[in-house]
Residue frames as a rotation matrix with the C-alpha (Angstrom) as fourth column:
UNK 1
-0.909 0.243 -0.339 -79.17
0.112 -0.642 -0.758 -47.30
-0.402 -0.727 0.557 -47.78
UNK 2
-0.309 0.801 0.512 -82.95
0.760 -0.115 0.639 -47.27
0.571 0.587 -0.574 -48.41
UNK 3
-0.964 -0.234 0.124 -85.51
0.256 -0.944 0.209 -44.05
0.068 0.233 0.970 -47.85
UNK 4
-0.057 0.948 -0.312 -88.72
0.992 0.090 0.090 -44.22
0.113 -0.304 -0.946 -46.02
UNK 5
-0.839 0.262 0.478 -91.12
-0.356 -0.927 -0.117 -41.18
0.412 -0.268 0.871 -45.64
UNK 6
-0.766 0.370 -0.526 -93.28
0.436 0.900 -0.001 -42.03
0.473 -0.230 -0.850 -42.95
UNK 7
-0.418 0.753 0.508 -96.66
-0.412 -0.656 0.633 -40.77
0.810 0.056 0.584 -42.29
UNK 8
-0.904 -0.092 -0.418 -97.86
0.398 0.178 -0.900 -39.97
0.157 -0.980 -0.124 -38.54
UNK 9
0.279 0.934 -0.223 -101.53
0.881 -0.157 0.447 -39.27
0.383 -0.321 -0.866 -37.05
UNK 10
0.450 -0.064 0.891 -101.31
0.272 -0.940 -0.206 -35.01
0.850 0.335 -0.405 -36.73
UNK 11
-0.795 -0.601 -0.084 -98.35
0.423 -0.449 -0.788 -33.47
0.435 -0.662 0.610 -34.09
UNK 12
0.459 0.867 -0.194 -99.70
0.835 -0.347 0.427 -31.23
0.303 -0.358 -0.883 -31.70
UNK 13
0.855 -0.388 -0.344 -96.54
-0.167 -0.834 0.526 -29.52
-0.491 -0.393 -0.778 -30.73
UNK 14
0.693 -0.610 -0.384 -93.22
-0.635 -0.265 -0.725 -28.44
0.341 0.746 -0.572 -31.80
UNK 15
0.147 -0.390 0.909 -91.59
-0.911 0.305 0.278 -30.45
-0.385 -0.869 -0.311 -29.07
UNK 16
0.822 0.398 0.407 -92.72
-0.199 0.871 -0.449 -33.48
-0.533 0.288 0.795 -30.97
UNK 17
0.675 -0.687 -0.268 -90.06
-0.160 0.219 -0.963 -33.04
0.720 0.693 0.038 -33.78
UNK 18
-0.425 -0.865 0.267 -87.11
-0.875 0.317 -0.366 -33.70
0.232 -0.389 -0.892 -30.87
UNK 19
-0.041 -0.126 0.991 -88.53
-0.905 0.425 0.016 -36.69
-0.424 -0.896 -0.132 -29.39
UNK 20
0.817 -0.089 0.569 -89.45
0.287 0.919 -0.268 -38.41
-0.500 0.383 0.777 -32.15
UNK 21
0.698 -0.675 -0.239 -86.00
-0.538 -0.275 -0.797 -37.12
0.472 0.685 -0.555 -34.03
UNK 22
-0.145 -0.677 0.721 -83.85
-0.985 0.167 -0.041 -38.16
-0.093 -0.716 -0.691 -30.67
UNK 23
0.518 0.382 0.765 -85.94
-0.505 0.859 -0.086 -41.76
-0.690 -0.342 0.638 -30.68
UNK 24
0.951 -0.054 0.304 -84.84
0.253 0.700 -0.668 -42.53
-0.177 0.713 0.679 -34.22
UNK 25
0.443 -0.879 -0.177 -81.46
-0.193 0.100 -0.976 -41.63
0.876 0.467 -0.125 -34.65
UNK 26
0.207 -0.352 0.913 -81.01
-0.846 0.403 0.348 -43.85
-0.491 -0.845 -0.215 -31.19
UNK 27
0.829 0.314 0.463 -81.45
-0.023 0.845 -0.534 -46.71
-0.559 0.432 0.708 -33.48
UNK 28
-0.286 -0.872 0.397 -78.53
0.174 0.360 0.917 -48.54
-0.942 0.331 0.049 -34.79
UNK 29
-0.834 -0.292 0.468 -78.21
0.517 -0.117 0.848 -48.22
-0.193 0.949 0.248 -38.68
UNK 30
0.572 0.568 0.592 -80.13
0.815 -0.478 -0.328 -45.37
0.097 0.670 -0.736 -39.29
UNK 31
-0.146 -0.562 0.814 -78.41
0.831 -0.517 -0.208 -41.83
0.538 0.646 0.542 -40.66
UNK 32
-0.342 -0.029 -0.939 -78.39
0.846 -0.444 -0.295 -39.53
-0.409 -0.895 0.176 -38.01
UNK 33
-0.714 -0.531 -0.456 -77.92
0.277 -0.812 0.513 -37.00
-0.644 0.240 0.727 -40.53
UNK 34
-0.871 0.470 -0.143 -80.77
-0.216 -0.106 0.971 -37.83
0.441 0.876 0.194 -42.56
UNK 35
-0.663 0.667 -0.340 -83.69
0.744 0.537 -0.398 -37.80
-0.082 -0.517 -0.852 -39.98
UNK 36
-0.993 0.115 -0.006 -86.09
-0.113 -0.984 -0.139 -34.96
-0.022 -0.138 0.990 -40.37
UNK 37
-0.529 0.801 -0.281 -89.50
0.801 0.362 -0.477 -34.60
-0.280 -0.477 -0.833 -38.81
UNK 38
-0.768 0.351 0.536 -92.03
0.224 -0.638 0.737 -32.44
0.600 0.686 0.411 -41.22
UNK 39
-0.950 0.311 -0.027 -94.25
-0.038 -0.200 -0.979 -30.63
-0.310 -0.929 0.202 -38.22
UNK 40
-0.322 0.805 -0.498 -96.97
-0.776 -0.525 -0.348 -29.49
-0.542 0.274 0.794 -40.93
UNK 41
0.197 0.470 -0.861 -97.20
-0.834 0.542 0.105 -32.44
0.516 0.697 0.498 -42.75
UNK 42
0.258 -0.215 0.942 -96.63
-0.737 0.587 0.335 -34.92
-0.625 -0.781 -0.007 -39.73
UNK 43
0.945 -0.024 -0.326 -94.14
-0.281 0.452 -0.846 -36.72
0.168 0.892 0.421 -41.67
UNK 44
0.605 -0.750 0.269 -90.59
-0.110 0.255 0.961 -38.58
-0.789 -0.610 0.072 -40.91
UNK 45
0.915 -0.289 -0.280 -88.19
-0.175 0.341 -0.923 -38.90
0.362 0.894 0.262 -43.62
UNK 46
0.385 -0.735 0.558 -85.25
-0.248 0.500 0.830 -41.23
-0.889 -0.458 0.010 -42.05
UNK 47
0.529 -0.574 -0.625 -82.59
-0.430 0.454 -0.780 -42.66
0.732 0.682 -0.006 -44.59
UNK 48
0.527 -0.059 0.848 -81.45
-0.447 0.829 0.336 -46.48
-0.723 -0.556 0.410 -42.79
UNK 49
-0.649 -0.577 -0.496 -79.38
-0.731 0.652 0.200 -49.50
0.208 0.492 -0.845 -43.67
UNK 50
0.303 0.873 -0.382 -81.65
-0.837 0.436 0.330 -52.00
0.455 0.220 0.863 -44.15
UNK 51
-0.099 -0.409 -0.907 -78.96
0.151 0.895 -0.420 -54.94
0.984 -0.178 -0.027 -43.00
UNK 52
-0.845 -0.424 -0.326 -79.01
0.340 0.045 -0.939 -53.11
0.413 -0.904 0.106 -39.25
UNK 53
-0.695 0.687 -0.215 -82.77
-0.142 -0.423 -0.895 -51.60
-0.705 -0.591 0.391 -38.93
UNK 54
-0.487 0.566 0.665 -86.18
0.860 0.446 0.249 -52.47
-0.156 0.693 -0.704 -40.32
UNK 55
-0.696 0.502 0.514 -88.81
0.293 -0.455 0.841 -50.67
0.656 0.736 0.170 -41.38
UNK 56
-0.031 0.862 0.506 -90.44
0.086 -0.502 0.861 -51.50
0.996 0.070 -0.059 -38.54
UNK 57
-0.227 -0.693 -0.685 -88.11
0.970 -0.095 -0.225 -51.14
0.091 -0.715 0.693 -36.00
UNK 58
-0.951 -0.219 0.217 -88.28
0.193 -0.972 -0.136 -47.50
0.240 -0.088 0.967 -36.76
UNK 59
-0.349 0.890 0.294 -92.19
-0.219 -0.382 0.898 -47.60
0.911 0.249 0.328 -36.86
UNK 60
0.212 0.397 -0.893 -92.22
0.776 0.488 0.401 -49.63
0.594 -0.778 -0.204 -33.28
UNK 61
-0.288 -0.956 0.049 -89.83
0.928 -0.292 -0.233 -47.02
0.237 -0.022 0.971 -32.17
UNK 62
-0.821 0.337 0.461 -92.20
-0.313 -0.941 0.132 -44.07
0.478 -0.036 0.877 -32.89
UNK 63
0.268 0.956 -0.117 -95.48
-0.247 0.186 0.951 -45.56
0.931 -0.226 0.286 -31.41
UNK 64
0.153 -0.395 -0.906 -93.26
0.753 0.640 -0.152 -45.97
0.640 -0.659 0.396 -28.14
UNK 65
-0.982 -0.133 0.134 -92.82
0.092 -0.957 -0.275 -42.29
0.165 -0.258 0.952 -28.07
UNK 66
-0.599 0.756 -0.264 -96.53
0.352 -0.048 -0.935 -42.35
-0.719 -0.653 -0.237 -28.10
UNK 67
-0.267 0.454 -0.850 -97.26
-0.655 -0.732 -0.186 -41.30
-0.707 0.507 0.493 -31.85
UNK 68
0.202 0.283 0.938 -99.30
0.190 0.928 -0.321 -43.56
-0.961 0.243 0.134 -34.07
UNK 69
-0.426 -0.311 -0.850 -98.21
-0.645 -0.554 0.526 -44.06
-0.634 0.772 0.036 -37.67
UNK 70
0.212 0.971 -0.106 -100.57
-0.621 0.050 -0.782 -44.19
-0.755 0.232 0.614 -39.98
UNK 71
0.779 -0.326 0.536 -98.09
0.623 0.505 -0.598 -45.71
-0.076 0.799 0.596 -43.26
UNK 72
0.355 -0.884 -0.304 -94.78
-0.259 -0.405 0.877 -46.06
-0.898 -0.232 -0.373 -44.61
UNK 73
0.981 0.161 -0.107 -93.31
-0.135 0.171 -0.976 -45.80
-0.139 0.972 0.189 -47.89
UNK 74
0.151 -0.939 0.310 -89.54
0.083 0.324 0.942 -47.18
-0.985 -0.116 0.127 -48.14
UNK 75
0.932 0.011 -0.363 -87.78
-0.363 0.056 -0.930 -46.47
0.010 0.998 0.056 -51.50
């Protein structure tokens, strides 16, 4: 299981944290449980299997919702 905290061009609303929260934990091998969308620091922290979702699966994912991300750090 690897540990990305991904950085997003600035929310505007609270709304934001469901749609992108709902988008990613549609996505095969990522941790439902371990999605959380930081409003104030437009930030994603997702915890994935790496064998069933990429990096940038999740990053196409969010720029589909309509939110550009700026960088991602995977640990």
């Amino acid at each position: 299981m690897k540990s990305a905290t991904i950085q997003l061009e600035a929310l505007t609303c609270p709304s934001c944290i469901q749609k992108i929260e709902g988008g990613i934990k549609g996505l095969e091998g990522v941790d439902q449980d371990a999605v959380k969308v930081l409003f104030n620091s437009s930030k994603v922290k997702v915890d994935f299997d790496a064998d069933q979702v990429s990096i940038d699966e999740i990053e196409e994912s969010i720029n589909k919702l309509g939110y550009d991300v700026i960088k991602s750090k995977v640990k």
